[in-house]
C-alpha positions in Angstrom: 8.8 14.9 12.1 5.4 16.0 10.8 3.1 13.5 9.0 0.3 14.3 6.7 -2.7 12.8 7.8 -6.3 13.2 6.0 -9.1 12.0 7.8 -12.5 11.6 6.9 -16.1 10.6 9.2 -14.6 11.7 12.2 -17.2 12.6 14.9 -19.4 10.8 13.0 -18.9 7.1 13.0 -20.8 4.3 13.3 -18.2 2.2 14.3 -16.2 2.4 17.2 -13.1 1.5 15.6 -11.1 3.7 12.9 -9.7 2.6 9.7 -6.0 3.4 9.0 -4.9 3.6 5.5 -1.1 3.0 4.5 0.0 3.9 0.9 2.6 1.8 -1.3 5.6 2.8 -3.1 5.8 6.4 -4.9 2.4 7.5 -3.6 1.2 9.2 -0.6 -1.8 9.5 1.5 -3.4 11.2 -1.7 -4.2 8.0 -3.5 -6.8 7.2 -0.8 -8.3 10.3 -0.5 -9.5 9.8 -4.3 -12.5 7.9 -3.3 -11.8 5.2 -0.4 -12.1 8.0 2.5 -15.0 9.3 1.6 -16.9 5.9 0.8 -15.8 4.5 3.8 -17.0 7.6 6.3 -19.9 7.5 4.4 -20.4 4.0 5.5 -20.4 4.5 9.3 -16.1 4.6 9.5 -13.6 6.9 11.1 -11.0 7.0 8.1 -7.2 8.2 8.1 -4.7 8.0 5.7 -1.0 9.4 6.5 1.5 10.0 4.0 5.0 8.1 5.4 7.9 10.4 5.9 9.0 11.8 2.5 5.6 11.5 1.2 3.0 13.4 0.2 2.9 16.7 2.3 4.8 14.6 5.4 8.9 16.1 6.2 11.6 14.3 5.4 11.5 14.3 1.5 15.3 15.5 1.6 16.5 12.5 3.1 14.0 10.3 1.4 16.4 7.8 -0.1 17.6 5.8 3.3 14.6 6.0 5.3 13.9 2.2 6.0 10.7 0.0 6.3 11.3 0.4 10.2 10.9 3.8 10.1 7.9 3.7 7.8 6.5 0.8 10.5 7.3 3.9 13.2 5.0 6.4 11.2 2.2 4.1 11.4 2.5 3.1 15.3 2.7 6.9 16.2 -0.4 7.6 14.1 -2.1 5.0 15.2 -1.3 5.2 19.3 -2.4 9.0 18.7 -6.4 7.5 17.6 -9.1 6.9 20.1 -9.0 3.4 20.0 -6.0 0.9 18.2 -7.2 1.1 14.0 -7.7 -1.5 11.8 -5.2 -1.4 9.0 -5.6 -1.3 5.4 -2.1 -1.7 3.5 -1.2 -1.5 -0.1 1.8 -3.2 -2.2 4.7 -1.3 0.4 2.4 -0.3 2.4 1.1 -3.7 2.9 4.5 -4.7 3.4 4.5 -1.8 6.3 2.1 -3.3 8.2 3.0 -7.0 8.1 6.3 -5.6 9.7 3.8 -4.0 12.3 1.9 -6.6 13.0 4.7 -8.9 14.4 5.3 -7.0 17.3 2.1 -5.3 17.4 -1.7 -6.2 17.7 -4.7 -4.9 15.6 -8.6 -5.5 15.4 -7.7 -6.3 12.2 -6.1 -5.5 8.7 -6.3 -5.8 4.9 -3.7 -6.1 2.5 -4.0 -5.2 -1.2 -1.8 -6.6 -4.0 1.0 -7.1 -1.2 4.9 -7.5 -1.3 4.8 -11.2 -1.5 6.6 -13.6 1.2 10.0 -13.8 -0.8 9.6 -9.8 -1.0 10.4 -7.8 -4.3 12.9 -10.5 -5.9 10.9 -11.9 -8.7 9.0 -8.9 -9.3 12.4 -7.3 -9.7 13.6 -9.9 -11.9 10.8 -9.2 -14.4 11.5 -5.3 -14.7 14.9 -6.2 -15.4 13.8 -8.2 -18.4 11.8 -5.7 -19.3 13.9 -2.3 -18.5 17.2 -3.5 -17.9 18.3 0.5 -18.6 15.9 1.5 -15.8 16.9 -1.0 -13.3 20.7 0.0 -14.2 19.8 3.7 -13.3 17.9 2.6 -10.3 21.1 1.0 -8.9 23.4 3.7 -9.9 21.6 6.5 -8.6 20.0 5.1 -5.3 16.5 6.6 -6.7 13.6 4.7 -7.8 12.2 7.8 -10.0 12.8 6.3 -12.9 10.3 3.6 -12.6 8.0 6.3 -12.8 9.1 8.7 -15.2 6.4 8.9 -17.8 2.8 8.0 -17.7 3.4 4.9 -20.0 5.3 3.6 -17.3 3.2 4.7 -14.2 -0.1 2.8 -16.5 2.3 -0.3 -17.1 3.0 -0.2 -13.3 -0.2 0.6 -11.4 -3.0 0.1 -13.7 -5.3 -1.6 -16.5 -4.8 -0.9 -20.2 -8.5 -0.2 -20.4 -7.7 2.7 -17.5 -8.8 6.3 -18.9 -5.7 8.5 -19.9 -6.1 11.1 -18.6 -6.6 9.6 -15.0 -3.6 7.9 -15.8 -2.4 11.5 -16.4 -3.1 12.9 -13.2 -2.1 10.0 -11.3 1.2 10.2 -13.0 1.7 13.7 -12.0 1.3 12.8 -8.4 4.2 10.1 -8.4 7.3 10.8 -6.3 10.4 9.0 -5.5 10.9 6.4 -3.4 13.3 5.2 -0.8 16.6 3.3 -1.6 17.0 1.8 1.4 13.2 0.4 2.0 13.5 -1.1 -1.4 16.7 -3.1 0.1 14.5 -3.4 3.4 12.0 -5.5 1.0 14.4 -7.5 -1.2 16.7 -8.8 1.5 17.5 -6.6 4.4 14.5 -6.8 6.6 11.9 -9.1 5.2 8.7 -10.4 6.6 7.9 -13.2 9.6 4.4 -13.9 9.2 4.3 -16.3 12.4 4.4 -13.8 14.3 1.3 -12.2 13.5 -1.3 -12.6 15.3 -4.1 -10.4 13.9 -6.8 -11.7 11.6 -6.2 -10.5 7.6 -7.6 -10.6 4.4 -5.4 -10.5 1.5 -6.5 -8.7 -1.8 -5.4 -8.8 -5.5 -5.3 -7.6 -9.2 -5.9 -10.4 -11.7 -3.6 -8.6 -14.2 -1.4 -6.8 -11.7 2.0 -6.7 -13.2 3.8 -5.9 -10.1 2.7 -8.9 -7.9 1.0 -11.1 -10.1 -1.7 -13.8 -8.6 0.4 -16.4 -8.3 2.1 -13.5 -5.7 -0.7 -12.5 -3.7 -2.0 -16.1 -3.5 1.4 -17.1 -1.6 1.2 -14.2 0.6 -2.5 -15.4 1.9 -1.5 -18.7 2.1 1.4 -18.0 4.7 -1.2 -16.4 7.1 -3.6 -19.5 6.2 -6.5 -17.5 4.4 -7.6 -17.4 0.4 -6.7 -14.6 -1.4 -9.8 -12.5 -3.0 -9.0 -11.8 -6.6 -10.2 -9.1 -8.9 -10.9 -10.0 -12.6 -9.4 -7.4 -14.5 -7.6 -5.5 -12.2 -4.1 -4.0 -11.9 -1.7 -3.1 -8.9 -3.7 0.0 -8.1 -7.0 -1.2 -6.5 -8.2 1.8 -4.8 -7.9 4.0 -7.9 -8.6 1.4 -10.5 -12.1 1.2 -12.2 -14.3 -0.6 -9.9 -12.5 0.2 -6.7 -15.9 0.5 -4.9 -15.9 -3.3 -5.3 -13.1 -3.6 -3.4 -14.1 -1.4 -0.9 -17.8 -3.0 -0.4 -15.6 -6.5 -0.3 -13.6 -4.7 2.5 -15.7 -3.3 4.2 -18.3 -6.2 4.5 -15.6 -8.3 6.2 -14.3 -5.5 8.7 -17.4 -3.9 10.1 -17.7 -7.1 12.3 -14.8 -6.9 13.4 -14.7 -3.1 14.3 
């Protein structure tokens, strides 16, 4: 199966060990290539982002619905065992989820999660959307797609990002929403959830102050289960590496990995 994979600073790193970049739900390698890439190639690092099968320009769209988190975790290992040397990974929201699931049978330099799926997985935060869009969630469940989560840009802004975000980014961020697997959203409710003692590679854990999708209280339980302190962001939502200010987050990152790569 193909995989989309945009890289950026290749050839002319600083550091001898590549960065790895794993989308979350409904987006694809795209949403790093909005900024991230280049700031980090620009900053001495070899930087990849894939799109998981069925995102992005990656095959596998038409059976989209049951791929699982297992065969997500599978994406990243081939991408990463076909690098020069093993990546450090940077996960968000599913695809932080991704790599947790990696990391307990694999090992990395090091990896970086932002705003992600929290130890009891999507539960709670499921919870809330039913209060909220018990119609949607009804849909959800009857059609095995997750589309409808995404269906407008109000929703897509109420999801991923700050009510101070500028429309029309909102705009074209919407228009680059997809659906999203069925089966990988049962993966992360019940069916396959994390072990964190069996990860062995040193994280950092990063979060929204006003995500709405995995709240603080969220993210702080998820650092605390690998025994570090969450880093929070004042003001901002789920989507931290298109959000005003990502370059925050990205300085933040990159000042704790660079001695570690």
């Amino acid at each position: 199966m193909k995989l989309e994979l945009i890289s950026k600073g290749v050839g002319k790193a600083k550091y001898r060990t590549p960065i790895l970049f794993v989308h979350g739900a409904w987006h694809g390698a795209w949403c790093w290539d909005q900024g991230f890439l280049d700031y980090f190639a620009e900053r001495g690092f070899a930087s990849h982002a894939l799109s998981l099968r069925g995102h992005g320009a990656s095959e596998g769209h038409e059976s989209l619905r049951w791929h699982s988190v297992e065969d997500y975790v599978q994406d990243v290992a081939r991408i990463a065992g076909g690098l020069p040397s093993p990546p450090i990974l940077v996960g968000h929201s599913m695809g932080g989820f991704v790599v947790q699931k990696y990391l307990e049978t694999r090992q990395a330099p090091a990896a970086v999660l932002l705003a992600p799926v929290p130890p009891g997985g999507v539960f709670s935060t499921l919870m809330r959307l039913t209060a909220r869009h018990p119609l949607i969630i009804l849909r959800i469940n009857a059609t095995f797609s997750l589309r409808p989560l995404v269906e407008t840009p109000a929703l897509v802004r109420e999801a991923f990002f700050s009510k101070t975000m500028n429309e029309e980014k909102v705009q074209c961020y919407f228009e680059r929403m997809q659906d999203e697997s069925y089966r990988a959203f049962l993966d992360m409710l019940m069916l396959d959830l994390r072990k964190p003692e069996r990860v062995r590679t040193p994280l950092m854990v990063m979060g929204g102050a006003v995500d709405t999708i995995f709240n603080p209280q969220q993210v702080g339980d998820t650092a605390a289960s690998y025994g570090v302190k969450a880093r929070m962001f004042p003001d901002m939502a789920h989507d931290m590496m298109l959000e005003d200010g990502w370059q925050q987050v990205a300085d933040e990152m990159i000042e704790w990995i660079s001695p570690r790569a």
